[in-house]
C-alpha positions, 0 to 999 in steps of 0.5 A: 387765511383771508378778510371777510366782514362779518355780515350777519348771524346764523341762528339754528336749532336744529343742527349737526351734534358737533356744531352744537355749542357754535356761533355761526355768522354769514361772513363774505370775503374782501378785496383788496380794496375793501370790496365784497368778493364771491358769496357769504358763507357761514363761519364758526366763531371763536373770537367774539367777532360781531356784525360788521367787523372786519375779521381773519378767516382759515378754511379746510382742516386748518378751520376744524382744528381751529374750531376747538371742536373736541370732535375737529377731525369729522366735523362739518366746519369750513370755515372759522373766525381766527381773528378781529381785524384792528388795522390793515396798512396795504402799501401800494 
């Protein structure tokens, strides 16, 4: 699992079968300092989470089976929104 901020919105209407029903945003993980790292990558949401929130992301099966998907195992999910950040205390 990893940061990200969720930057954006992804509306698609013409898609997979299995992800019908998912809300996707453009999320981009964060560094340690808050900073932008790699490329935004579209995530499903199962959390409510909205632009410029600070979210958790799980990838892999780990992401399918957190999808709630009744189809999990053979869908095309990567990535999913697990949680809304509220604080984060990093000590240094």
């Amino acid at each position: 699992m990893f940061l990200a901020k969720v930057r954006g919105t992804v509306v698609s209407t013409s898609k997979d079968a299995r992800l019908v029903g998912c809300k996707l945003l453009v999320t981009q993980r964060l560094g340690i300092d808050g900073e932008f790292v790699g490329q935004p990558e579209v995530s499903i949401d199962t959390v409510g989470a909205g632009v410029g929130e600070t979210v958790i992301i799980t990838k892999g099966s780990s992401a399918r089976y957190a999808s709630n998907n009744p189809n999990a195992a053979s869908s095309p999910i990567d990535a999913t929104i697990v949680g809304i950040v509220d604080q984060i205390e990093i000590e240094r």
